[in-house]
C-alpha positions as CSV (number, residue, x, y, z in Angstrom):
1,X,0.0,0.0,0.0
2,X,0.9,3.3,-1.0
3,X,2.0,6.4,1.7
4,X,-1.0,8.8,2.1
5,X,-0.3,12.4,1.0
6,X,0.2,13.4,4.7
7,X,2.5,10.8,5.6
8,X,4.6,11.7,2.6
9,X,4.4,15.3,4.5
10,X,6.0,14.0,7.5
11,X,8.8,12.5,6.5
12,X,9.6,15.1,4.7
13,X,9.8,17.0,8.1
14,X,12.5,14.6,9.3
15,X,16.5,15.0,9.4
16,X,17.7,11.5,10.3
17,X,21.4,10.1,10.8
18,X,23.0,6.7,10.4
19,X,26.2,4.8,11.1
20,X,29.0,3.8,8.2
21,X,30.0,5.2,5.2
22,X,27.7,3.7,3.3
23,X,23.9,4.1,3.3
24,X,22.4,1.9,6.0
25,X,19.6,-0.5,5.0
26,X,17.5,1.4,7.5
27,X,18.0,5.0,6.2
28,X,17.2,3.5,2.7
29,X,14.0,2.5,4.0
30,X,13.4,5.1,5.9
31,X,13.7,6.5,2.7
32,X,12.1,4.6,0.3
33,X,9.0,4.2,2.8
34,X,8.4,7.2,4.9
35,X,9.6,9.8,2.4
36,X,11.9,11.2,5.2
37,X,13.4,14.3,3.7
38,X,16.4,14.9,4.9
39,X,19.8,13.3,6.5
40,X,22.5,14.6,8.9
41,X,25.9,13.1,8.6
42,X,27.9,13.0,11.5
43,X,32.7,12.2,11.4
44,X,31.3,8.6,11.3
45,X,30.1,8.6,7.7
46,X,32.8,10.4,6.2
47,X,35.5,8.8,4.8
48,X,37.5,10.1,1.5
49,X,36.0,13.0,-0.4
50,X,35.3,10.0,-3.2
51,X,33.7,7.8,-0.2
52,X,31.7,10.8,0.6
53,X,30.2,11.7,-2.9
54,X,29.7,8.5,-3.3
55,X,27.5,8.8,-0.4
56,X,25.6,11.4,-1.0
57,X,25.1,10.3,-4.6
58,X,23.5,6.8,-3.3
59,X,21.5,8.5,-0.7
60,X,19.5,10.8,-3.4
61,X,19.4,8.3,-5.7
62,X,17.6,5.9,-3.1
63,X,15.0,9.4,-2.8
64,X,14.7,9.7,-7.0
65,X,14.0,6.1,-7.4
66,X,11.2,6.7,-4.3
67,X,9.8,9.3,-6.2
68,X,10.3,12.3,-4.2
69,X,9.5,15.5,-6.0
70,X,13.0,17.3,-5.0
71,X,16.3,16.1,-3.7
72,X,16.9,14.9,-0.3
73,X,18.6,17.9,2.0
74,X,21.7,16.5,3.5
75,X,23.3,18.4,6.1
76,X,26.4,18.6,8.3
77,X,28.1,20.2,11.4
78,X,31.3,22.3,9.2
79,X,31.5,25.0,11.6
80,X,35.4,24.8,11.0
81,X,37.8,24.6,13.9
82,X,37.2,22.7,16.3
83,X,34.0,21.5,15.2
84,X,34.1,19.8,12.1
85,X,33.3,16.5,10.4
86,X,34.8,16.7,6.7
87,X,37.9,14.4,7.2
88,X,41.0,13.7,4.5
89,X,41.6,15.1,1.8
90,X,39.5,18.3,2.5
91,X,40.8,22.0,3.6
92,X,41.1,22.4,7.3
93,X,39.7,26.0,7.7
94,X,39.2,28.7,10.8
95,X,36.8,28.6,13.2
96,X,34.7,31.1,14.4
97,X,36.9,33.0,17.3
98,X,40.1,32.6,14.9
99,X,37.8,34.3,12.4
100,X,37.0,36.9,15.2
101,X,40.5,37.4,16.2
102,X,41.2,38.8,12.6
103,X,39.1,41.7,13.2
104,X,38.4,41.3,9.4
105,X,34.7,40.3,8.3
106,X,35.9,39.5,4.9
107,X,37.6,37.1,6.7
108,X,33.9,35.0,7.5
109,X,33.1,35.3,3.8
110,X,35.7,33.9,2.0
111,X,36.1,30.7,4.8
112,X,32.5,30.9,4.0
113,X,32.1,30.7,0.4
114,X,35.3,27.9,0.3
115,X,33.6,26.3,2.8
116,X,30.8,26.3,0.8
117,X,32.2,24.9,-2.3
118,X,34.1,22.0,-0.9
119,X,30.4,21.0,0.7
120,X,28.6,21.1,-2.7
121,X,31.1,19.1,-4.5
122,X,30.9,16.4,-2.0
123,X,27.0,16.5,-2.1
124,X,26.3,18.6,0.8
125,X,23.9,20.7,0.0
126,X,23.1,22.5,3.9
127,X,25.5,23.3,6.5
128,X,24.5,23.8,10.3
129,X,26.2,27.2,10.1
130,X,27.1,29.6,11.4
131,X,26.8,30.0,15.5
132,X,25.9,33.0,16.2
133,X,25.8,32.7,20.6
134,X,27.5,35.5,21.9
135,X,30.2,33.5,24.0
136,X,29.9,35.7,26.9
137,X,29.9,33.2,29.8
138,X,33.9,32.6,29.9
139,X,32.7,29.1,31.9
140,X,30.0,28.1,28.9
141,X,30.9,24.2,28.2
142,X,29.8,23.8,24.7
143,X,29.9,27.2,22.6
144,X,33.2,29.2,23.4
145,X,35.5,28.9,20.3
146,X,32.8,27.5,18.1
147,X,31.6,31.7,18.8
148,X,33.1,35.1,16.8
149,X,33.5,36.6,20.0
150,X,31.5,38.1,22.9
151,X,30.3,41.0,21.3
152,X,26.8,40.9,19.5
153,X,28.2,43.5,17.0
154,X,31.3,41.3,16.2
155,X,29.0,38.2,16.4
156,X,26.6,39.6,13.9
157,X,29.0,41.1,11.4
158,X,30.7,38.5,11.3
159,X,28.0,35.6,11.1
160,X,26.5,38.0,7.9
161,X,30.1,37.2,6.4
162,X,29.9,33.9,7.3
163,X,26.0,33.0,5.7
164,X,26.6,35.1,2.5
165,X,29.6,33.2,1.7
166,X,28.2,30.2,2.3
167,X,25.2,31.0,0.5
168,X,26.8,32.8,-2.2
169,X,28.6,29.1,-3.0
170,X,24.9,27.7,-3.1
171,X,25.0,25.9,0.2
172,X,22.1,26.3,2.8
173,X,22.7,28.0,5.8
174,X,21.6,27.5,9.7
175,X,21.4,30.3,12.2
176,X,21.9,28.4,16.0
177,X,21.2,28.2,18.5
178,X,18.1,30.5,18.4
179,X,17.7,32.4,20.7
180,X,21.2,32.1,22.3
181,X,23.4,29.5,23.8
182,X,26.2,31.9,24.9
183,X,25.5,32.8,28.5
184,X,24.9,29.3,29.6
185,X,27.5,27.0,31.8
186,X,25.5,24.1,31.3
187,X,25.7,21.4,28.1
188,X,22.4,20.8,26.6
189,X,23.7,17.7,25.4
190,X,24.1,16.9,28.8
191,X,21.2,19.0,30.8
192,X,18.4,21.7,30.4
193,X,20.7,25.1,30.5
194,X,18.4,28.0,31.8
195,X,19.4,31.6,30.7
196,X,17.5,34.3,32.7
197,X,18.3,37.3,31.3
198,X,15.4,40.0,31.0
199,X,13.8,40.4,27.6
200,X,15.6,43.7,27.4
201,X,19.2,42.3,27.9
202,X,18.0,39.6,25.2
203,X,17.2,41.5,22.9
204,X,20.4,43.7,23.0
205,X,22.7,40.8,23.2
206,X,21.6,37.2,22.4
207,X,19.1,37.9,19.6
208,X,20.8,40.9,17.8
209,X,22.7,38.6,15.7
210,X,19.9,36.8,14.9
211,X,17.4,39.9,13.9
212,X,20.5,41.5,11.4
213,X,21.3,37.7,10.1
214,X,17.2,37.2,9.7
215,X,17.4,40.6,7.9
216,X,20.0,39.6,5.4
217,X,17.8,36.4,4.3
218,X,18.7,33.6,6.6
219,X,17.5,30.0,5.0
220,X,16.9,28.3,8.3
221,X,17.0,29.1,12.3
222,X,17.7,26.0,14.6
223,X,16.8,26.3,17.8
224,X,18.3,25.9,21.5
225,X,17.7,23.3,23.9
226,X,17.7,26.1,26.6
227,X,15.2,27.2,28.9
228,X,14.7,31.0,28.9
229,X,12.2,32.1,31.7
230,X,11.8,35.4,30.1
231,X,10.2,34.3,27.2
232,X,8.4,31.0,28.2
233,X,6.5,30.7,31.4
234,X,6.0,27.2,31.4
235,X,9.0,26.0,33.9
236,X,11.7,24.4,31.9
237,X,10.2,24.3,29.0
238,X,13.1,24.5,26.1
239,X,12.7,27.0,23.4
240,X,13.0,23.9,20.5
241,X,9.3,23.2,22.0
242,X,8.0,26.4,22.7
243,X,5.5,28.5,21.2
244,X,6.0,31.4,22.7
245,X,9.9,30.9,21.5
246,X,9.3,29.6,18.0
247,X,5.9,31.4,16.9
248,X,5.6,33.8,19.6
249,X,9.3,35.4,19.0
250,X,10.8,34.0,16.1
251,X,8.1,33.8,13.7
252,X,5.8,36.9,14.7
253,X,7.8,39.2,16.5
254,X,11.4,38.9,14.5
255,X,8.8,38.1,11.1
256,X,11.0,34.9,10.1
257,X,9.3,33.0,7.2
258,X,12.4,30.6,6.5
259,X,12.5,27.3,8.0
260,X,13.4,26.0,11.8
261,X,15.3,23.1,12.6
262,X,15.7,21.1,15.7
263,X,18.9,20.8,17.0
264,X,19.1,16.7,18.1
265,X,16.2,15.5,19.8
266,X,18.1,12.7,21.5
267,X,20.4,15.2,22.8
268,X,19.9,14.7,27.1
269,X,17.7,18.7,27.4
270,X,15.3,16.3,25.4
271,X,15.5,12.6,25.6
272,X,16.0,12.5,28.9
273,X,13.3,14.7,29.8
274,X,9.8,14.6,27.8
275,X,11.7,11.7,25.6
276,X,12.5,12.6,21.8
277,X,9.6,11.1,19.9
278,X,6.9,13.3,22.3
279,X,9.7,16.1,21.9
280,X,9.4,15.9,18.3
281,X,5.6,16.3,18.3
282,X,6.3,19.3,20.9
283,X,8.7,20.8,18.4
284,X,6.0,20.9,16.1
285,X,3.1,22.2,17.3
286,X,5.7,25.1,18.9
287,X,5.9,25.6,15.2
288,X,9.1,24.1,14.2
289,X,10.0,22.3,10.6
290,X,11.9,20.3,10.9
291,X,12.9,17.6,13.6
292,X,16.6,16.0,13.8
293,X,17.4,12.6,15.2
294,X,20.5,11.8,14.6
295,X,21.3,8.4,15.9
296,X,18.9,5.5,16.8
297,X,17.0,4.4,14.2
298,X,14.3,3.0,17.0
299,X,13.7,6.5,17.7
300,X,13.5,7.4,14.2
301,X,10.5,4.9,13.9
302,X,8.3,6.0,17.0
303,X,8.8,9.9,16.0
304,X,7.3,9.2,12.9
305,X,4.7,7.0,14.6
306,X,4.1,9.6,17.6
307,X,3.6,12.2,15.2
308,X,1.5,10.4,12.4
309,X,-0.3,9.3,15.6
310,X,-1.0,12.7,17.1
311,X,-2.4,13.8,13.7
312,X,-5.1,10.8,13.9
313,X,-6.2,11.7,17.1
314,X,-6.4,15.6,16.0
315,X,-3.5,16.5,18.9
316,X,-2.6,18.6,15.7
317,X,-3.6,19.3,12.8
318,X,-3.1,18.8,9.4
319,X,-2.9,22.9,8.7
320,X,0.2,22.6,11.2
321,X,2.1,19.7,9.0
322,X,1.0,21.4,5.9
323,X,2.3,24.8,7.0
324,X,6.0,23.1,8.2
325,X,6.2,21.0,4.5
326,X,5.0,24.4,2.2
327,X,8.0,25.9,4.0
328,X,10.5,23.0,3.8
329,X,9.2,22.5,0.5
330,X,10.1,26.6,-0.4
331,X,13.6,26.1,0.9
332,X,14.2,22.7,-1.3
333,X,12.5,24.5,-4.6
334,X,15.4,27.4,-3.9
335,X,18.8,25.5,-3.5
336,X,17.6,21.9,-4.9
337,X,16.7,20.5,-7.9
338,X,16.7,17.0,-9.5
339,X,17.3,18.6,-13.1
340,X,20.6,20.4,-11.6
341,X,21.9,17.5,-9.2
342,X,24.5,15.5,-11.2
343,X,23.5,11.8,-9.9
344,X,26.4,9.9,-11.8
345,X,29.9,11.6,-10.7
346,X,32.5,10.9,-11.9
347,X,35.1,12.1,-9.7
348,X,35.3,15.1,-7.0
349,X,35.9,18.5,-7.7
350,X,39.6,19.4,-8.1
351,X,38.8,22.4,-6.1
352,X,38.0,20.3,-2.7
353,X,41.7,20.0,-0.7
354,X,43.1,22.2,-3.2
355,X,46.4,24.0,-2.2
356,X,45.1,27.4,-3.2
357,X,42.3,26.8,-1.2
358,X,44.8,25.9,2.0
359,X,46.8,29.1,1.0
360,X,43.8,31.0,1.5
361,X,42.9,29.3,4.7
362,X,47.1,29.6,6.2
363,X,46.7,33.6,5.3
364,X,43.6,33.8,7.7
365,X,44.9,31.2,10.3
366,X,48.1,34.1,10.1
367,X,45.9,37.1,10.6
368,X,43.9,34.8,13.5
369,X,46.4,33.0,15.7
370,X,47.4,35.8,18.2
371,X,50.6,36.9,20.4
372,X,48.6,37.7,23.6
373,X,51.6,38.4,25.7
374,X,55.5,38.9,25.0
375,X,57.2,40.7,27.7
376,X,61.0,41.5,27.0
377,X,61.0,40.6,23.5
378,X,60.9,36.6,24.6
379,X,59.7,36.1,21.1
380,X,60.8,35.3,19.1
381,X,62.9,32.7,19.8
382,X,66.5,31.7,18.0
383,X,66.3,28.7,15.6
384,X,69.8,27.9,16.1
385,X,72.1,27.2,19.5
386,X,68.6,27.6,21.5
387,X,67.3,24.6,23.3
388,X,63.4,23.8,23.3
389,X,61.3,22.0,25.3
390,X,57.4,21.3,24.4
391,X,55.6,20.0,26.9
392,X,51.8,19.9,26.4
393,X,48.8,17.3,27.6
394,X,47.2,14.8,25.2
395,X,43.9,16.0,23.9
396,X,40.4,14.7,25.0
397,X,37.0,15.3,24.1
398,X,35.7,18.6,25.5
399,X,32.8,18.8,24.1
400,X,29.9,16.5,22.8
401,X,29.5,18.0,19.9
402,X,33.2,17.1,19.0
403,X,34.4,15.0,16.6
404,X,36.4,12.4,18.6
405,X,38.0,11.6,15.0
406,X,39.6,15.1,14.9
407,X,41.0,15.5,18.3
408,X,44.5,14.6,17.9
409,X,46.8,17.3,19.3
410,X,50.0,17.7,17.4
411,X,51.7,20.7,18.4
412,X,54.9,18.4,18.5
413,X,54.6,17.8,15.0
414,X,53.6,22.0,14.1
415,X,57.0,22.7,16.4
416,X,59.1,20.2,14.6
417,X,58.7,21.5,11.2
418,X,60.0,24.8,12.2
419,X,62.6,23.6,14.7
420,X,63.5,19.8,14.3
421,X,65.6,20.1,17.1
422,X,63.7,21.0,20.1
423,X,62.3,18.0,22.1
424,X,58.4,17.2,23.3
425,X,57.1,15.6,26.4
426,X,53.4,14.6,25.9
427,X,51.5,14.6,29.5
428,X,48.5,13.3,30.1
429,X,45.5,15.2,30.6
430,X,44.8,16.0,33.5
431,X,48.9,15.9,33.8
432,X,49.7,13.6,36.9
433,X,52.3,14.7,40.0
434,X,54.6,12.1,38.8
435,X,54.6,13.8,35.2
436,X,54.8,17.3,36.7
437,X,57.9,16.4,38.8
438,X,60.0,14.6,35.5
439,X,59.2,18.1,33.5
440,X,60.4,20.6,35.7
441,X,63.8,17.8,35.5
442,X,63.6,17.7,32.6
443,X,63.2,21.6,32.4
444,X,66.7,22.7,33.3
445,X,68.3,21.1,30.7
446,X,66.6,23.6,28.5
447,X,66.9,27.3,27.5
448,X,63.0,27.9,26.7
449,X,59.7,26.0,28.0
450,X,57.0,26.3,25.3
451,X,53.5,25.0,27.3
452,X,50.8,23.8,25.4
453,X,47.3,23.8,27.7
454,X,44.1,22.6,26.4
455,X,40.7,24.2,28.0
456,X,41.8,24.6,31.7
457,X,39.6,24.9,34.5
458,X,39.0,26.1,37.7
459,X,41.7,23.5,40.3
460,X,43.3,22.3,37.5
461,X,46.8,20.3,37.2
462,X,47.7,22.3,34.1
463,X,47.7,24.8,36.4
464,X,50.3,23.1,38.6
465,X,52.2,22.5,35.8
466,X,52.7,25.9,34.7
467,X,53.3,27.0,37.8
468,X,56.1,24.3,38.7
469,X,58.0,25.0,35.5
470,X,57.9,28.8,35.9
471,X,59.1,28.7,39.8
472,X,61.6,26.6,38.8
473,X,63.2,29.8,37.0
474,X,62.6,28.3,33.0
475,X,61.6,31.2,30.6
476,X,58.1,30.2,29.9
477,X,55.6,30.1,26.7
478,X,52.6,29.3,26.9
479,X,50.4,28.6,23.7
480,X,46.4,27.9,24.9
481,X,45.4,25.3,21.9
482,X,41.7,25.9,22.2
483,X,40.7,28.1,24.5
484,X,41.9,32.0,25.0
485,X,40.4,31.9,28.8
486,X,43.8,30.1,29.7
487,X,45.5,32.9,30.4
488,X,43.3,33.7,33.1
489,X,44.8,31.2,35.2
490,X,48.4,32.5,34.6
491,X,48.7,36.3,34.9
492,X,52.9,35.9,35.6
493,X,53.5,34.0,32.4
494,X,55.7,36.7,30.3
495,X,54.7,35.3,26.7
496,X,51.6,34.0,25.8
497,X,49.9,32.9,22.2
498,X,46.5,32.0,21.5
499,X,45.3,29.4,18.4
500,X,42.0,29.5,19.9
501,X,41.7,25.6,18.2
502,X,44.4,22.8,18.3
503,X,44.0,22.6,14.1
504,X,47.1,21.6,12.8
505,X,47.2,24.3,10.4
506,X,46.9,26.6,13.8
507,X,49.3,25.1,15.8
508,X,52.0,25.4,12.4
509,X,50.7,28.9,12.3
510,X,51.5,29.1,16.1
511,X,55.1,27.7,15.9
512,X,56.4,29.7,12.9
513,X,55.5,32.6,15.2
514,X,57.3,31.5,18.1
515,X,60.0,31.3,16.3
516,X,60.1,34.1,14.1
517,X,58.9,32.6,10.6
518,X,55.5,34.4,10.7
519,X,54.1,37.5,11.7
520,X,51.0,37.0,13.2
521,X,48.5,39.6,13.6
522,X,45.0,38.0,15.5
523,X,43.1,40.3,18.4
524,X,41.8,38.5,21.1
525,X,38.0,38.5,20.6
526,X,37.1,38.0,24.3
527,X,38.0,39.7,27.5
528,X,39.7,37.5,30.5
529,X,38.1,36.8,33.9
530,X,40.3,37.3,36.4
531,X,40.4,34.4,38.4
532,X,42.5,34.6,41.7
């Protein structure tokens, strides 16, 4: 039997994920048999930019042959830096605060628009991008670096940059998280963050952004799994399934017609709350589009059978669904079209990986990565009859949203290029007593410390480390890999640099500075707490 007209609807109000590089039997069905509309691909399903195409190319294929009437929208998480999914063989581009630290807007566009291109010629046709949260909680757990900065102005400007480009290379765009994730010290993967700012202070800060980027003809909006008292007085209610969020503000009050996403339902703010099927039909009749599941195909199945059921028992109506496809629908008929999609490549752009496109991306990463600190002229250092030692902490996962496929930290590597002779002691993370002890040993054979730290926090043995190898009387540098905040925790240190992501391209970026092969030129883009 045939799907009705309104269950063809529904699935086209789905974003669904899968495991492997290849399409999974059950997103084929899912395909084939629900109409579901659209798929998010996660680290996991990207292998070489041919693997990828290939991919993609299979996946609309299996929606042509289904017969539905445009091409599926597949989407992915390319914010750049530290969040990012494309793999080998593609450029390695800025992130958002290296962006920020340029001070150049420009900057946003072009990473935009070559962003953008390398997307579309792997079959990516929508990229959850830009952020636009103002990062101005120093202690937030899951925005910081993936933000321009902590001013709305410099958020906004730049996040303009940033959608035009991306746009401008024929790529969807996705404003988030609507209507702020900035001032929150909470992970909504993890819990329900609650931002209680007044509606005044919201609208100066968290939504400005959002209003100039809705002016400029944002495609979609995805929302926040945070709970904003202001705004919704129905306690702990998240904005992805509130009215008064998505119709009430968004929709009415800020007049955007595009479309609105979901950001995962079976992130914990959701699926351990009113569970992500229920919080799928929530999302809905709040007046969301589109509803994003991105793991579990069980859950796939009952929030298409919650929903489908809802609509039986007239929980909500047909008017709702048809109002969410017309405008899913709108987007696809702009940036998709079976006529333009090419489904028998045969091989991937030359443009994707390309070395003019890592030229451009080195140039930004040189007017990003910044010297924070360099009291008497400790940089940069001699490349000859100067000894070096890098110590620094192995990387691990800081954030959900991370790509644990992308979290290597090789700032040994970056340093040797430039100086083959200076020697690396890789800690663990958090660095143990034992390890603290053997560096500052190890320490005085040395002319120069260089200190890599990784995201410290309040109590933290990064902090001992630092401190150790400083007292001990070594001449100090530290370089903070990901996040500029370090620096907080060591006011003494006399020469400081910020990468502000522990990209390789970064740290090279960071090393040729140190030691006098680059001149970099970044700003930081955040002021530091001062923590005592």
């Amino acid at each position: 039997m045939g799907l009705t007209d309104i269950q063809k609807k529904v699935g086209q109000l789905m974003v669904f994920g899968f495991k492997g590089k290849k399409a999974s039997p059950e997103i084929k069905k899912l395909i084939r048999e629900h109409h579901v509309g659209g798929i998010i691909l996660f680290g996991r399903n990207i292998g070489t930019p041919d693997e990828v195409l290939k991919l993609t190319t299979e996946l609309q294929l299996e929606a042509k042959n289904a017969g539905h009437t445009h091409p599926l929208l597949i989407c992915i998480d390319q914010e750049n830096g530290v969040v990012r999914r494309l793999g080998e063989g593609t450029t390695i581009f800025p992130g958002a605060m290296l962006l920020g630290a340029t001070e150049h807007p420009e900057n946003a566009y072009t990473i935009g628009v070559l962003t953008g291109r390398e997307l579309k010629a792997l079959g990516i046709n929508w990229n959850l991008a830009p952020v636009l949260d103002v990062n101005n909680n120093p202690n937030n757990p899951v925005i910081g670096v993936r933000s321009f900065g902590e001013s709305p102005e410099k958020v906004s400007l730049f996040g303009q940059q940033a959608m035009r480009g991306m746009q401008d290379a024929g790529v969807i765009t996705t404003l988030k998280h609507f209507p702020g994730h900035g001032d929150t010290n909470v992970d909504s993967h993890l819990d329900l963050p609650v931002i209680s700012h007044s509606m005044e202070r919201l609208e100066k800060v968290e939504l400005k952004p959002f209003v100039d980027c809705i002016n400029q003809g944002a495609d979609t909006v995805m929302s926040a799994h945070v709970y904003f008292p202001a705004i919704e007085s129905a306690e702990n209610v998240p904005a992805t399934l509130s009215k008064k969020v998505i119709t009430g503000l968004l929709r009415e009050k800020l007049g955007f017609q595009g479309v609105v996403t979901t950001d995962c339902m079976e992130m914990n703010a959701i699926s351990e709350t009113i569970g992500t099927a229920r919080g799928g039909l929530e999302a809905l009749k709040a007046g969301v589009d589109l509803i994003m599941v991105s793991h579990l195909h069980t859950r796939h199945f009952e929030t298409l059978n919650e929903i489908l059921k809802a609509i039986e028992s007239g929980e909500i109506t047909e008017t709702t669904v048809d109002a969410a496809y017309n405008r899913v629908m709108k987007l696809k008929e702009k940036y998709l079209s079976w006529d333009e999609l090419n489904l028998a490549p045969s091989e991937v752009s030359p443009e994707v990986g390309s070395v003019n496109h890592e030229l451009e991306a080195l140039e930004v990463y040189r007017q990003g990565v910044t010297i924070v600190k360099n009291e008497g002229d400790l940089l940069p250092l001699p490349l000859r009859d100067h000894q070096v030692l890098v110590v620094f902490p192995e990387n691990n996962i800081r954030m959900q949203v991370e790509d644990k496929k992308y979290l290597n930290l090789a700032l040994d590597e970056a340093i040797r290029e430039i100086q083959p002779a200076a020697q690396f002691m890789r800690l663990s993370n958090p660095p143990t007593d034992e390890e603290i002890e053997d560096a500052v040993l190890k320490a005085k054979e040395f002319d120069t410390v260089v200190i890599g730290t990784l995201t410290v926090q309040d109590g933290d043995q990064q902090v001992r480390l630092v401190e150790a190898l400083q007292k001990d009387g070594n001449r100090v540098i530290v370089i903070a890999t990901r996040s500029p905040y370090d620096l907080a925790y060591f006011p003494t240190i006399p020469a400081y640099i910020c990468t502000y992501e522990f990209t390789y391209p970064a740290l090279k970026t960071a090393a040729a500075a140190i030691f006098g092969q680059k001149n970099v030129k970044g700003k930081m883009p955040v002021t530091l707490p001062s923590y005592s």
